[in-house]
C-alpha positions in Angstrom: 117.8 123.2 -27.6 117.1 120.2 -25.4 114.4 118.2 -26.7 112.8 115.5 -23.4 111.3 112.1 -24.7 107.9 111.5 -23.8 106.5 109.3 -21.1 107.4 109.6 -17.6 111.1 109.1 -16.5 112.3 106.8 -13.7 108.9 105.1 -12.9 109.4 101.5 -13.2 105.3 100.2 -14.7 105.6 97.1 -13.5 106.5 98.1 -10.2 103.5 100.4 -10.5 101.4 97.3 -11.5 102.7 95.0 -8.6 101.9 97.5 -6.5 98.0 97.6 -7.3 98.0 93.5 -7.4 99.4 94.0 -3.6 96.2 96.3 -2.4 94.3 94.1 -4.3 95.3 90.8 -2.4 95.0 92.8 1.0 91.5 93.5 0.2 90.9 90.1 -0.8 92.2 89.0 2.3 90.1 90.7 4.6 87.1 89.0 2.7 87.0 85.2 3.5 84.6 83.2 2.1 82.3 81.6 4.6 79.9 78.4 3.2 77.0 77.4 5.0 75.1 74.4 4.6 71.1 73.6 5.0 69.9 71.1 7.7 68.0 69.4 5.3 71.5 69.4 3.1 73.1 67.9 6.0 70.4 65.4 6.4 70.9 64.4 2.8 74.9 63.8 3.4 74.6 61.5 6.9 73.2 58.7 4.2 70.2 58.7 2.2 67.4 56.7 3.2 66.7 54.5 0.3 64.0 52.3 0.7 64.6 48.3 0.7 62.7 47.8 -2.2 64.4 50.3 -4.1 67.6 48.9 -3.7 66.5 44.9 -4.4 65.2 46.5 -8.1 68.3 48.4 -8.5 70.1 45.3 -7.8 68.3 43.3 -10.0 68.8 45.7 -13.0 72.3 45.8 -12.3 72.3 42.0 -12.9 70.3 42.2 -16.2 72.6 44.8 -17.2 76.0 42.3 -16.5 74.0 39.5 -17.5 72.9 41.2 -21.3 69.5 40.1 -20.2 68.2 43.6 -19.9 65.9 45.1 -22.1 65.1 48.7 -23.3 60.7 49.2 -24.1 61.5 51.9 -26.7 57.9 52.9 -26.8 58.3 53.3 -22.8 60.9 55.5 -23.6 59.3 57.7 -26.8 56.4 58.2 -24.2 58.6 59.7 -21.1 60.6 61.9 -23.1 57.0 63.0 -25.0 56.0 63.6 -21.9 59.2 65.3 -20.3 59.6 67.9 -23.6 55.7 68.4 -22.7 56.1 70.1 -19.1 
């Protein structure tokens, strides 16, 4: 009596697994990505348009801040985050 062992015979599964990772990449391939970008994103990226006397306070916090002569209101900040959380 010949007895067979189970399972397939001569089939290599990794070859079998390469194989679908190979379909799988020329599908992928035929795909490409495309990104398109806004005009008003491409307005924002040629350089934003701060205002002159937004940049002289943000200057003049930075040197508070490097001098240690800048000081937090707490209450100012309990009431925006109140108000924030409250939206």
């Amino acid at each position: 009596m010949k007895i067979n062992p189970l399972g397939s015979q001569g089939i290599n599964p990794y070859k079998r697994q390469m194989n679908k990772l190979d379909q799988a990449g020329k599908t992928a391939s035929k795909a490409a990505d495309k990104v398109e970008i806004s005009s008003a994103a491409k307005e924002m990226q040629q350089g934003s348009q701060i205002s002159d006397a937004r940049e002289a306070k943000v200057n003049e916090l930075k040197i508070q801040v490097e001098n240690g002569t800048y000081k937090v209101d707490p209450k100012a900040v309990a009431k925006s985050i109140v108000a924030f959380y409250k939206k």
